[in-house]
Phi, psi and omega in degrees: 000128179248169208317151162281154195282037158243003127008121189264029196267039194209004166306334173276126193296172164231047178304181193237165156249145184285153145202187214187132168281129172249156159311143177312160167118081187344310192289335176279311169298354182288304190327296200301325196283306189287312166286350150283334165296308189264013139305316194300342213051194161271008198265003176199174215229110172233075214261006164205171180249198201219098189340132082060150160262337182214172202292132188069000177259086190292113178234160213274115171318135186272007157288325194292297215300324206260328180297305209291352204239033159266348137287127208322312236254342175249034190256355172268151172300313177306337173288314173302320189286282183350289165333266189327327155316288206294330175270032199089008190268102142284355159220167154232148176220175164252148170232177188236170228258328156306320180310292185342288168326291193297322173292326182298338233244320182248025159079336181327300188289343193296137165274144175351120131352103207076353194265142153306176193262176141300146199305174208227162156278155190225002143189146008285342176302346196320179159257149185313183229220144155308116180269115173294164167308093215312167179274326187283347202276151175246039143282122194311145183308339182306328196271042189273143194282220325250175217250174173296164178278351163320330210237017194234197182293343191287317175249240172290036166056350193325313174357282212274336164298329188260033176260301209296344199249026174295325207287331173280130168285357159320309191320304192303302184255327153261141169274106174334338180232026156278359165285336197287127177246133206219105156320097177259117187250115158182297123268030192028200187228165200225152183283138173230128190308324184290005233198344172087007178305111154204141188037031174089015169214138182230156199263336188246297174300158159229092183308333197269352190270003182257224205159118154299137166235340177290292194271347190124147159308350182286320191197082193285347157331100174282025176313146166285118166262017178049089164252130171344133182122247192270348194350088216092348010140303186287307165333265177343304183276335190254001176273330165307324222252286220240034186264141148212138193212113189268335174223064151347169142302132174047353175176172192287145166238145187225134179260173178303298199238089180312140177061356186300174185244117194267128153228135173324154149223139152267135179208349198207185187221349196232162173263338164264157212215009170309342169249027177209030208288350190257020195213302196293340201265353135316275179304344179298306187314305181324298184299327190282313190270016155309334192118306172353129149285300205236137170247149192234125176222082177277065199212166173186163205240148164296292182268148180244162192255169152250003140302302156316305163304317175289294183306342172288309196292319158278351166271333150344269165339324213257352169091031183241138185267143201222102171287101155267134200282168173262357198044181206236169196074293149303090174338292218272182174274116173243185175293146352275017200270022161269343149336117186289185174057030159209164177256118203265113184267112135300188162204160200253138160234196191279165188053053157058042176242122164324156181257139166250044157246356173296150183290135171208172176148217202278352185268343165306136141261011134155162207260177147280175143279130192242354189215132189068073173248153202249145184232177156284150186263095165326128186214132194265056213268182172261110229323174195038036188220114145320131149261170201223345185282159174247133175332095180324309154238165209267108170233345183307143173201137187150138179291341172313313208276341189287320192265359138316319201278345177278334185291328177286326189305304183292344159297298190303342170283310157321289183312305183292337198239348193104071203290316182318297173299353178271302171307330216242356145321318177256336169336313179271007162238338199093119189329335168298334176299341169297285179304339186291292176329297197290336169269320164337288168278342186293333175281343210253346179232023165301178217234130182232105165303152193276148186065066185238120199262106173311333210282320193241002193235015178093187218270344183150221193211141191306134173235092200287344180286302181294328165346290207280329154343308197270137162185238222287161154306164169281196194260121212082336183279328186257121166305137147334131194246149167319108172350152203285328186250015176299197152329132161304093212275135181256016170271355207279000000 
C-alpha cells in the first residue's frame, strides 16, 4: 500500500551544519563554548557542544548557529568562519544534512569510549543547586529529597504531581503507577541499581514482556550489547521515565514515575533510526498490543515511513499515548515525531530558555528539560551484576532525556485518573480519545515563560501537578485529528 500523498517525508531542508576542529583540552573547548554562550545571549541555553566525527571535532547546533549569527557582524559566512577562528576553531567545515545523518546513524558523532565528555558550561549553563524536601510536603518519607531541578518547580512540576496521589493511602505501601507499563523502544537495556536491579531480576524493567527487534526470534532478549554507536542509551533514557534510587552516590535519583514498568525493545545501535524505521514500527505494535499505555520513543528518522506512520495510528486507535523527541543538533523536527497523533518534544534547559541544540518549529508540541539533567552511568556488566553509579557530573543533554521525562508524566497521569477508568470514560467515542485527551491538557496547562515563541518550541514547558489537576474532557468534547502521515493537523 503506498504512502498518502500528504506524507511529510522530503519536508527536512537542506541546509548545512557547521562543525569546527578545537585544540586539544578542556581549557580550550571551555573558551570556545563560553563565547558562543554569549553570542547566544539569555534568551536561550547551549550548556555543551556535540562530539565529531573525530577527536576535538564539534558540531555546532543549527539553532545555536541561526541565534549566534543574527548579529550583524556574524550574519555573512565570512564573518562567521572568522568569528569561529577568532574564538579558537583550528578548522572550519560544513557538513549537509545526509553526512551528518550518516555519521550519527553509524556512531561517528557519540564520542570514544574512555574520551572525555563534552565541557559543561560552569555558567549561565551550570545546573540549579538541588533542592530539599519542603517540611511541609505530604510525600511518604521514602520520597526524600533532594531532588533535580528537572523534576522540581523549576522544571516538569513532578514533585509536587506526585504530592497530589499523597491522599491514597495505596501510596504509603505501594506505588500507584507501578502498574503503568511504558513501552521503551530503543538500544535496549542493561541492569541498573536505579532500575530496580538486583541478583539479575528487576521489579521495575520486565524483560520478558519486551522483545529483540535487532536480532531477532533467535535472541529475543532485549538486552544492549553496546555495540558502537549509542550504547546505554536505552539505560539512561529509561532511568529518566522510572529510575528510583533513594540511596544514590550523593543525592537521591529520581525518574518522573519512579518504579513505573518499563518494558524493554532493542531495535537500534543508533538514536537515528532510518535503517530500522521497520523494527521501531514493529515494537510499536508489539508494546500497544502488549498492554503498553504510554510508549517512549527517544529515537528519530530523516525520513518517514509508513512502519511508522501505521504503527502511531494503531497506537492511536488503541488509546496509548505514544512520546517523541524532536531531535537534537538538526534544526527541524525529525520522524516520527513530524507525525500527527503523538507528542513531539522539545527542550528547556534551567531556568526555562530554550536549549538551542533542540530541534523546533512548527511540529514541536512543547518541551521539556532537556539539558544539564543528570543521569545514570549505564555499564556493559555481566549478567546478574548491577551498576550502580550516577554520573559524577550533570552531563545529560537531548530532547532524548525531555521525552522520558513526558512518558513519566503521561504514567502518573494514566495512573491519578485510572486506566480502567479512563476505557471506560471513553469506550463510546472511541479509545483514541485517551491520548487525545492527555495531549490535549498537557499543551493547556504547560507553563508558557515570558517572550516564549509557540510558532517554534509549542505550546510551553510540561507542568505535570497541573497536568493531573486539570480536568479530563467529556466524552466526546475533542474532535478527531488527521491520520499520524495525513495533513499537518494543528489542532492535534
Amino acid at each position: 500500500m503506498p504512502e498518502p500523498s500528504h506524507d511529510r517525508h522530503n519536508e527536512l531542508g537542506e541546509t548545512t551544519v557547521t562543525s569546527v576542529q578545537l585544540h586539544a583540552g578542556e581549557r580550550a573547548r571551555k573558551r570556545f563554548l563560553h563565547q558562543l554562550q554569549a553570542a547566544l545571549g539569555t534568551g536561550c541555553s547551549l550548556s555543551c557542544l556535540t562530539p565529531g566525527p573525530s577527536a576535538h571535532v564539534y558540531v555546532i547546533p543549527q539553532a545555536a548557529e541561526q541565534q549566534a549569527r543574527r548579529l550583524p557582524e556574524l550574519a555573512s559566512d565570512a564573518g562567521w568562519e572568522n568569528q569561529l577562528r577568532q574564538w579558537g576553531a583550528r578548522s572550519v567545515n560544513r557538513l549537509s544534512r545526509d553526512l551528518l545523518f550518516a555519521l550519527t546513524q553509524r556512531g561517528g558523532v557519540a564520542a570514544p569510549a574512555g574520551a572525555p565528555g563534552p565541557v559543561k558550561l560552569s555558567s549561565p549553563g551550570r545546573a540549579p543547586a538541588v533542592r530539599a524536601l519542603p517540611t511541609s510536603s505530604a510525600l511518604p518519607m521514602l520520597f526524600r529529597g533532594p531532588f533535580d531541578w528537572h523534576l522540581d518547580e523549576r522544571g516538569a512540576n513532578v514533585v509536587k504531581a506526585w504530592d497530589l496521589f499523597a491522599a491514597d493511602l495505596q501510596f504509603r505501601s505501594a506505588l500507584p503507577w507501578g502498574s503503568i507499563r511504558v513501552g521503551h523502544i530503543d538500544t535496549g537495556y542493561t541492569e541498573h541499581s536505579a532500575l530496580a536491579w538486583t541478583g539479575g531480576h528487576s521489579s521495575t524493567v520486565n524483560v520478558g514482556a519486551g522483545f529483540d527487534f535487532w536480532d531477532g526470534p533467535a535472541h529475543p532478549d532485549p538486552r544492549d550489547e553496546w555495540l558502537p554507536g549509542f550504547p546505554g542509551h536505552g539505560t539512561r533514557t529509561s532511568s529518566t521515565i522510572a529510575g528510583f534510587l533513594v540511596d544514590g552516590p550523593a543525592q537521591p535519583f529520581y525518574g518522573a514515575a519512579p518504579g513505573a514498568a518499563i518494558v524493554p525493545y532493542r531495535v537500534t545501535d543508533s538514536v537515528i533510526i532510518d535503517h530500522v524505521k521497520d523494527k521501531v514500527g514493529a515494537a510499536i505494535r508489539h508494546a500497544v498490543d502488549g498492554g503498553c499505555g504510554v510508549i517512549n520513543i527517544s529515537l528519530g528518522a530523516l525520513f518517514g515511513s509508513r512502519h511508522l506512520s501505521g504503527a502511531l495510528d494503531h497506537a492511536h486507535e488503541r488509546g496509548v499515548i505514544v512520546a517523541c523527541a524532536a531531535g537534537n543538533v538538526w534544526g527541524e523536527v525529525i520522524y516520527p515525531g513530524r507525525y500527527n497523533r503523538c507528542i513531539t518534544v522539545g527542550g528547556v534547559g534551567p531556568g526555562m530558555r530554550p536549549w538551542s541544540g533542540s530541534a523546533h518549529g512548527q511540529y514541536v508540541d512543547l518541551c521539556a528539560p532537556s539539558d544539564v539533567i543528570r543521569r545514570v552511568k549505564a555499564q556493559p556488566l555481566p549478567p546478574g551484576t548491577a551498576a550502580s553509579g550516577i554520573e559524577p557530573k550533570v552531563d545529560g543533554d537531548g530532547t532524548s532525556y525531555g521525552t522520558a521525562l513526558c512518558s513519566g508524566v503521561a504514567a502518573l497521569w494514566l495512573a491519578y485518573h485510572g486506566v480502567d477508568a479512563l476505557r471506560a470514560r471513553y469506550a463510546a467515542g472511541g479509545l483514541w480519545q485517551i491520548p487525545r485527551a492527555f495531549k490535549h491538557l498537557l499543551r493547556q496547562t504547560a507553563v508558557v515563560p515570558a517572550g516564549w515563541d509557540r510558532t517554534e518550541y509549542g505550546s510551553g514547558i510540561i507542568n505535570a501537578a497541573a497536568l493531573l489537576a486539570a480536568p479530563l474532557p467529556s466524552n466526546g468534547a475533542l474532535p478527531p485529528v488527521q491520520p499520524a502521515a495525513g495533513v499537518y493537523d494543528p489542532n492535534d
